[in-house]
C-alpha positions as CSV (number, residue, x, y, z in Angstrom):
1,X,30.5,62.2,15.5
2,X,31.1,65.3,13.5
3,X,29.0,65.4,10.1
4,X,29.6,61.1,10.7
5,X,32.8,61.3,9.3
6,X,35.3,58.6,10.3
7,X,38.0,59.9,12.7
8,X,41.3,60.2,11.0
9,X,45.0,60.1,13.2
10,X,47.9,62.5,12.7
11,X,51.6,60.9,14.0
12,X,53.6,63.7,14.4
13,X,57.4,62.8,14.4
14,X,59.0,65.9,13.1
15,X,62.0,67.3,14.8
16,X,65.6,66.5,13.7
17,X,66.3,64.1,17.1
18,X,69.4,66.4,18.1
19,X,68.6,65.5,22.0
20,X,69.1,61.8,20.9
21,X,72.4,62.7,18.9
22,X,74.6,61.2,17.2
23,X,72.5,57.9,17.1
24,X,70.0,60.6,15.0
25,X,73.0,61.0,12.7
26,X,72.0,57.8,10.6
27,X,68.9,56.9,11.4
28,X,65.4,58.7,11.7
29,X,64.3,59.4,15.0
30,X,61.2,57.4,14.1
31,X,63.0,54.6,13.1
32,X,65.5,54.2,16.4
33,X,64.9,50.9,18.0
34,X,62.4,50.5,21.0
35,X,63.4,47.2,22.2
36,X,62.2,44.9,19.0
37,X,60.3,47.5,17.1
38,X,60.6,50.8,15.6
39,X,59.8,54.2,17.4
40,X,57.3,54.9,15.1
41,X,55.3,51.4,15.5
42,X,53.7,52.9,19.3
43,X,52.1,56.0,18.6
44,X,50.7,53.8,15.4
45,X,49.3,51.2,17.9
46,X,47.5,54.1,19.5
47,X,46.1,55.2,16.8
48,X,45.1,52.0,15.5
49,X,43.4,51.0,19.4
50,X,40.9,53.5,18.6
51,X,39.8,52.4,14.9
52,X,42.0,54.7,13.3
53,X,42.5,53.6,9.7
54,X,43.5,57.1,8.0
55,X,47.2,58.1,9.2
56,X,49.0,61.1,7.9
57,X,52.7,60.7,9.1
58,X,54.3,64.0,9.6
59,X,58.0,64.6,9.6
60,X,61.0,66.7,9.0
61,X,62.9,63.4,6.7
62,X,61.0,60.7,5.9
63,X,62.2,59.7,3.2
64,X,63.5,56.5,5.5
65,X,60.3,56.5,7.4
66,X,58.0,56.7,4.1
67,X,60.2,53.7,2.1
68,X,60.2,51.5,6.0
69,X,56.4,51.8,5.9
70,X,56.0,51.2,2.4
71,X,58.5,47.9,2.4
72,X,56.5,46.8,5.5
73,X,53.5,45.9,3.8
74,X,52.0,43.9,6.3
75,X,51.1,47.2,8.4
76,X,47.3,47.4,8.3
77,X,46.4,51.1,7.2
78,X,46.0,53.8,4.6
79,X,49.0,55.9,4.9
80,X,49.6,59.2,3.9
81,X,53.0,61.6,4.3
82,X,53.9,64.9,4.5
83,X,57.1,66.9,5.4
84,X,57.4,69.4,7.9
85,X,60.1,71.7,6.5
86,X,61.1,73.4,9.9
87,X,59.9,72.7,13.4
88,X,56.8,75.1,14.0
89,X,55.2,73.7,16.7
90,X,52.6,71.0,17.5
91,X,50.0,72.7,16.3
92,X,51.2,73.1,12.5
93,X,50.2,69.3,12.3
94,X,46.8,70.6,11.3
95,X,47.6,73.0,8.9
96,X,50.7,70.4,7.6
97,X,47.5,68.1,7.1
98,X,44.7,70.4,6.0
99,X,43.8,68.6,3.2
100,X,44.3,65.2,4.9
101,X,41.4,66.5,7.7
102,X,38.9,67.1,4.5
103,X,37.0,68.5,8.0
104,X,37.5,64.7,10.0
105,X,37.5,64.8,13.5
106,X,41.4,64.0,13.9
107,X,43.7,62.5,16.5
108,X,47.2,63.8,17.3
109,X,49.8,61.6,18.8
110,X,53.1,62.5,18.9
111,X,55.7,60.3,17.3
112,X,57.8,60.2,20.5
113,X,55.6,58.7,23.2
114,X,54.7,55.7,24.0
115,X,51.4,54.2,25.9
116,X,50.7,51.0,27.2
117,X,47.9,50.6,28.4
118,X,43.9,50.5,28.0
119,X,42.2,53.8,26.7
120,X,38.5,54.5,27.3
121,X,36.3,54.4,24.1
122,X,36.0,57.9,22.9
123,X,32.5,59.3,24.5
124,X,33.2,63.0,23.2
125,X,35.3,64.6,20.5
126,X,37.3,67.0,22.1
127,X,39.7,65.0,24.6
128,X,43.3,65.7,26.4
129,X,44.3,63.3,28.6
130,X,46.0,63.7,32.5
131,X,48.4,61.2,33.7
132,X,49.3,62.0,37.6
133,X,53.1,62.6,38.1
134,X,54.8,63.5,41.2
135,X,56.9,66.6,39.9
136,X,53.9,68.4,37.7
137,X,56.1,71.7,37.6
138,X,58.3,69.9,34.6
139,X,55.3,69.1,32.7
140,X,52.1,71.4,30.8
141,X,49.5,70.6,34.0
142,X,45.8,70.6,33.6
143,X,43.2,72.5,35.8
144,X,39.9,70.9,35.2
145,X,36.2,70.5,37.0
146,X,36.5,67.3,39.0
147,X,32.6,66.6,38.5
148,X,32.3,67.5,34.8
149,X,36.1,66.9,33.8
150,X,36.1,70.4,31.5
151,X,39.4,71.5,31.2
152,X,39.8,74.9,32.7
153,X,43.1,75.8,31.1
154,X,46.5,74.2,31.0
155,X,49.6,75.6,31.8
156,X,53.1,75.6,31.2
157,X,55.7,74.1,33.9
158,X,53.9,76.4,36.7
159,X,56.1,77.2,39.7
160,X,52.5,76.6,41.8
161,X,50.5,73.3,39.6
162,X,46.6,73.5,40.4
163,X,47.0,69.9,39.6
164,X,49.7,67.0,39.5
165,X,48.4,65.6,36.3
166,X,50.5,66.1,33.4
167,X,49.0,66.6,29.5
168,X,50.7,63.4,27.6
169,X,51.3,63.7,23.6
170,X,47.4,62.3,22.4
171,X,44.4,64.9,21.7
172,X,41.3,63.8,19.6
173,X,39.7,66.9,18.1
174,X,36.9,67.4,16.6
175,X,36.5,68.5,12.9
176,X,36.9,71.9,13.5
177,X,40.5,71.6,14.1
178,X,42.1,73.0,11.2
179,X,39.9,75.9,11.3
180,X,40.9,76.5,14.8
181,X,44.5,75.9,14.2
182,X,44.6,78.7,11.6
183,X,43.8,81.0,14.3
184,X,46.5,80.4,17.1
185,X,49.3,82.6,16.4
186,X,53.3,82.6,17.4
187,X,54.0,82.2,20.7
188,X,57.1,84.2,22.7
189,X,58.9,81.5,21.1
190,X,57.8,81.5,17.6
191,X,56.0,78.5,17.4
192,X,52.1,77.7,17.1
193,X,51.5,75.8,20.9
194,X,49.3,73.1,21.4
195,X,48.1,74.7,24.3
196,X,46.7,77.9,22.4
197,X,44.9,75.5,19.8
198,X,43.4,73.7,23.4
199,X,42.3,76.9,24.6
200,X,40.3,77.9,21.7
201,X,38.1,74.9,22.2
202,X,38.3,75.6,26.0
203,X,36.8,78.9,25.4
204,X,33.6,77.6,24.0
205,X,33.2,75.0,27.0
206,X,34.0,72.2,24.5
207,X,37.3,70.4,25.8
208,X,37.0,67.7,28.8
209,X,39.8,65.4,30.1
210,X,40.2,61.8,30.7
211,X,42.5,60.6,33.6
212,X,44.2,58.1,32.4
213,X,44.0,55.1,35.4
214,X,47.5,54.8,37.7
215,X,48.6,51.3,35.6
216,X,48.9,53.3,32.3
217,X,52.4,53.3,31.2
218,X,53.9,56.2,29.6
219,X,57.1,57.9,28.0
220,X,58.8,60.6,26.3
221,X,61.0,59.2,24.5
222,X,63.1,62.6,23.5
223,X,66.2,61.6,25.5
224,X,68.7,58.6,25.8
225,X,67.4,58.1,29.5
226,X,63.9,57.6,28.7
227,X,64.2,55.8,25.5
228,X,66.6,53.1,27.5
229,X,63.6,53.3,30.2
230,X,60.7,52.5,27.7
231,X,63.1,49.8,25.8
232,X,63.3,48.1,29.4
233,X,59.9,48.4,30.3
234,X,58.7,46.8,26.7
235,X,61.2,44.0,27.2
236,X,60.2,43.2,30.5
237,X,56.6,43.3,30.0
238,X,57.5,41.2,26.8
239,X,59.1,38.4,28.3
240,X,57.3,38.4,31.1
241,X,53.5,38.0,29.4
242,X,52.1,37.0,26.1
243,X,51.7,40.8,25.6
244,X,53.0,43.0,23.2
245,X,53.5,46.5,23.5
246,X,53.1,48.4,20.4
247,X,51.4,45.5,18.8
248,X,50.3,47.1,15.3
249,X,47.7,45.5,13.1
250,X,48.4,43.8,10.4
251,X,46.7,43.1,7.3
């Protein structure tokens, strides 16, 4: 791994919640209910499932989310939070966390999806992930090199997908990252993408992708419809197995 530093993990769960309005009125969107644990508790798990100890929680109020962590002292963890003051895109996480990184390889999850299921160990630094969906023109598609699984490029809810496998909310980057991330500019929209950050490691030949195998669960959880949809699928799985989804560890 990069100069053999331990890999640290970004949550990102900024955004006000406005989609998920007005049960964002008084509560944090990190703290809404998932069945019988908090939002926030998944993309933790994920993090955690790869060794992650070093988690930087970024947000636009946590202020709830910071004193929920803190009076949950069972989580298993260093913790670290920052604040987000307005939403400029995915990759501001980096530059949000600069001094967090200290030059880490870092992986970003975002605070609204959820994954159940079992990731490959990490064989390479650089990694997005593609999870095959049948209407790929809703989603950011990767093109890639089926033998060597470089990522090509990615695009943005094409009208004509090269691919039908959709780019989830998880990249592991390597310690350049926040020296990368200072380079992408604006986009049309005003934000710093994800997808310009991706490309600058795509440009040296240093990004592959993983396809994530068709019993991976996954969701969005950015509307009442798909947060209702995850809640059912964690209660089901729960009661039906001795699993738990989102199962964080503890110390």
């Amino acid at each position: 791994m990069s100069r053999n530093k331990k890999r640290k993990g970004i949550v990102l769960a900024g955004g006000k919640g406005t989609r998920l309005s007005p049960l964002t009125l008084g509560c944090s969107k990190p703290l809404l209910p998932v069945y019988d644990k908090p939002l926030i508790y998944y993309p933790i798990s994920i993090l955690q499932s790869f060794g992650i100890e070093d988690i930087l929680i970024i947000g636009s109020d946590q202020q709830n989310v910071y004193r929920y962590l803190k009076a949950t002292k069972h989580l298993k963890g260093n913790f670290s939070f920052e604040i987000q003051t307005e939403a400029r895109g995915l990759s501001d996480a980096f530059l949000v966390g600069e001094k967090f990184c200290e030059g880490h390889p870092t992986t970003l999850v975002l605070g609204d999806n959820i994954f159940d299921g079992n990731f490959n160990a990490l064989t390479t630094e650089n990694l997005v992930y593609g999870y095959k969906v049948k209407n790929p023109q809703a989603y950011g598609v990767i093109d890639f090199n089926k033998k060597t699984h470089e990522v090509k490029r990615i695009l943005e809810k094409p009208d004509t997908p090269p691919t039908n496998f959709a780019v989830p909310g998880l990249y592991h980057f390597d310690h350049t990252v926040v020296e990368k991330a200072k380079r992408v500019q604006p986009s049309a929209r005003g934000e710093l993408e994800i997808t310009d950050l991706i490309n600058l490691y795509i440009d040296e030949h240093n990004m592959k992708v993983s396809i994530l195998p068709d019993d991976m669960a996954w969701f969005d959880c950015g509307t009442f419809d798909h947060l209702l949809e995850a809640s059912n699928y964690v209660k089901a799985i729960q009661n039906r197995t001795a699993r738990v989804v989102g199962k964080v560890k503890e110390s």
